[in-house]
N, C-alpha and C positions, 0 to 999 in steps of 0.2 A: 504493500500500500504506500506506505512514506519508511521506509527503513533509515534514511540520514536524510536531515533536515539541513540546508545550508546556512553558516554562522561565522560572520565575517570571511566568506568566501569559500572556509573549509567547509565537509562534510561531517555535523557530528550526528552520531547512533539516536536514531528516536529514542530507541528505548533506556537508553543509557539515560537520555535528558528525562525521559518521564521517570525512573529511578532517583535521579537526585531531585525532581520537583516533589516526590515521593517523601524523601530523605528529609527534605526541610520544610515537609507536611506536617511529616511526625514529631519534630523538631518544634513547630509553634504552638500544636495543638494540646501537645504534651505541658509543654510550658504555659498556656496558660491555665489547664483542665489543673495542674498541681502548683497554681502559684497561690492559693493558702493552706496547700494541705499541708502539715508540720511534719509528716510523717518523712517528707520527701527533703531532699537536697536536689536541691534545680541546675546547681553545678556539676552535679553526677549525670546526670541525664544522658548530657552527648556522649560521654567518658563509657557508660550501658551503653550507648548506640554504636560505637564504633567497635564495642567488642562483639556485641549481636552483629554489627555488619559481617567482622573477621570470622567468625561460627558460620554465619551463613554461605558466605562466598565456600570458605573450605568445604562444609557439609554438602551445598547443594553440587559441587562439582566431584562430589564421592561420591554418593548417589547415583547421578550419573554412570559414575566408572563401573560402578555395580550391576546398574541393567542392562550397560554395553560391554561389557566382559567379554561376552563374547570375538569381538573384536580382537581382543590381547590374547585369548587363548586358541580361537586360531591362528593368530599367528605364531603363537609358539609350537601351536603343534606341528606346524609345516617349517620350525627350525627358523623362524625370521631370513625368511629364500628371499621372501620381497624387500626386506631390508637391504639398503646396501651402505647406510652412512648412519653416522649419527642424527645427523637433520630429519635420514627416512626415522628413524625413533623415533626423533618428538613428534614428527606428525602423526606416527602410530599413537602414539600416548595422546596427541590432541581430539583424536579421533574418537578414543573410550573417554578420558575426562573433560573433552574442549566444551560440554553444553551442560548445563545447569536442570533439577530438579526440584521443583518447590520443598517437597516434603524434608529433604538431605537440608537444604537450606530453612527451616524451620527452625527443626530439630538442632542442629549446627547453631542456628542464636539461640536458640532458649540456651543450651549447653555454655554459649560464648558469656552469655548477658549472667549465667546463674556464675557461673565463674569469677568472673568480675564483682557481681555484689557479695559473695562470701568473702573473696581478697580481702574487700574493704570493708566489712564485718557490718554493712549495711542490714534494713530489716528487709525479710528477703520478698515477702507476699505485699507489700504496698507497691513494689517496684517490677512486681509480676502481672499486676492489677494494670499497672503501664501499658505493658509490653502488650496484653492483654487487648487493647483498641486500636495500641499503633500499629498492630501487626494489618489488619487487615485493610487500614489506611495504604500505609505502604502497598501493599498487594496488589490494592486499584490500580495505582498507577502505576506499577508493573504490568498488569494485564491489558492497560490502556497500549503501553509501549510493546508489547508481545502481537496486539492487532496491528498496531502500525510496521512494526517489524515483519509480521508477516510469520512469525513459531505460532505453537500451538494451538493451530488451526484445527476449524470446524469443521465435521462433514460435509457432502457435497447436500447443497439443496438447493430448494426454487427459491427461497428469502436468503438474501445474506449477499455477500460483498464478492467479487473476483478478483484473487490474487495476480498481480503483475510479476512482483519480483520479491518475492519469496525465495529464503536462501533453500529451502527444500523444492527442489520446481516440481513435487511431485503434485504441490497445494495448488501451481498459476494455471491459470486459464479455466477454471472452473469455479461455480459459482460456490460460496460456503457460507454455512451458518457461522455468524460473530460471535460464536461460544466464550471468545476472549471477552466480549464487552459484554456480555452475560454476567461473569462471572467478578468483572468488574464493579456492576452495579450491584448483585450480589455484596461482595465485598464493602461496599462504602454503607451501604443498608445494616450489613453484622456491625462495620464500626460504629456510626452512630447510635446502635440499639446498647453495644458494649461501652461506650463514652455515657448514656446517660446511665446506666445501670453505678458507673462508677463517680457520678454525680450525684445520684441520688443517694452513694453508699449502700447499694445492694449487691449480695454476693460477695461480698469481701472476703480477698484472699481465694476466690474461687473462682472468678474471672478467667481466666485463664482455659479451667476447666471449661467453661461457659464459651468460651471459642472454640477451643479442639471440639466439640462436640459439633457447634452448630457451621462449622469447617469441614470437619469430615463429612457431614449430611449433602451439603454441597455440592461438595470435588464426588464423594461418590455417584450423585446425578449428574454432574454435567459433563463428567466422563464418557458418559452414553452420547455426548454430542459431539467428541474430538472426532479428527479427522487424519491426526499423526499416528506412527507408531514409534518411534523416536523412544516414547516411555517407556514401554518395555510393559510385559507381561506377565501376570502368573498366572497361568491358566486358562480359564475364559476371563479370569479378569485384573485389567491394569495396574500395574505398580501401584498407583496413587489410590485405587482403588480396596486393594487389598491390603493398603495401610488405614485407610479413610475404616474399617474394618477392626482394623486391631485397635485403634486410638477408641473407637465406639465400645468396642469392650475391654478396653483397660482403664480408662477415665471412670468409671463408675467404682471400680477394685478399688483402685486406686486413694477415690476419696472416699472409702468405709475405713480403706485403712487408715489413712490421714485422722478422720474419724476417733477410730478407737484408739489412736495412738495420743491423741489430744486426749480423751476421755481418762484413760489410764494417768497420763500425765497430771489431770485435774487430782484425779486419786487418789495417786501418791504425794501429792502435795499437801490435801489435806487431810490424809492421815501423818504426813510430818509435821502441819500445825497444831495438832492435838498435842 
């Protein structure tokens, strides 16, 4: 559709610019949703966000290597014959990890961002409660930049947009459903329901949860509208699919245990106050 937009002459990446309009989305919205909450330090914020970005880049590009493995292990089964240089390497390796994975890149920030607020002995569920709305801010306008980019494209139908230049040409010259800007709008719809949730102080500390959940519901429908196969499969059903899956029945474990584990805690404390 528009993969590089022209900016002072040069060519820059849609999606890269919809990523940092993304970036400093999350950045104002954040800032003022906790500029009286006491709980928060507002100088940490960006400090959380660039370590969730470094989580997210490494995870969603593991991810990746993971459903495209395949790649790497035929080539080593055929002895790396088509190698002839070091360069053919890297573009072997660009091949399994050059494209990114929502789910790897998720996972990857929660991981980067929990990392960072334990470092700095911060409280850990106020600052989860964050991540919790700015995730799927963010996502929008990734998914904005993913339709103009031209990835993870929609099935062929009679509604929807025809790819010109799509780095996959297997999406141009055929008409596709905007499954991207679906899931777009999706996404801005979860943020605002999860920003007032956390205005209004509901769910606290469970937010979080409160996304995985109504995320996974999601990506596992609109899966049914992709038109790539790039993700990778288990089965009859999609990577992102069969995680959207396991996050639906672990997030409920999860918090009984969280649950009982608070309960006991209450417990033993006040049979130590006696």
């Amino acid at each position: 559709m528009l993969p590089y937009i022209p900016f002072f002459g040069k060519p820059i990446s849609s999606y890269m610019l919809m990523a940092c309009l993304g970036f400093f989305a999350v950045w104002l919205v954040s800032k003022l949703a906790t500029r009286h909450d006491a709980r928060v330090n507002q100088t940490q914020i960006p400090h959380i966000a660039l370590a969730a970005m470094g989580g997210l880049l490494v995870g969603a590009h593991l991810l990746y290597g993971i459903v495209n493995a395949r790649i790497l292990i035929n080539a080593a089964n055929d002895h790396f014959s088509r190698v002839h240089s070091f360069n053919g390497f890297l573009m072997l390796l660009g091949l399994t990890f050059g494209g990114m994975v929502f789910y790897g890149g998720l996972f990857g920030a929660l991981i980067g961002a929990a990392w960072y607020i334990r470092a700095m002995k911060m409280p850990f569920h106020p600052y989860m409660d964050i991540m919790a709305f700015c995730i799927p801010l963010f996502h929008g306008f990734a998914r904005i930049g993913c339709f103009l980019g031209g990835c993870c494209y929609g099935v062929e139908s009679r509604y929807g947009f025809i790819f010109d230049s799509s780095p996959d040409i297997t999406a141009n010259g055929v008409r596709r459903f905007p499954v991207q800007l679906l899931e777009a709008g999706l996404e801005f719809l979860l943020f605002a329901l999860l920003l007032l949730l956390f205005r209004k102080k509901k769910c606290g500390g469970r937010l979080m949860a409160v996304y995985l959940v109504c995320y996974a519901v999601i990506r596992f429908f609109d899966e049914f509208l992709r038109g790539d196969s790039a993700r990778g499969f288990v089965g009859p059903l999609s990577t992102s699919q069969f995680i959207s899956l396991l996050i639906l029945a672990a997030v409920p474990v999860l918090l009984l245990l969280r649950r009982h584990k608070a309960g006991k805690s209450e417990k033993n404390t006040a049979v130590t106050g006696e």
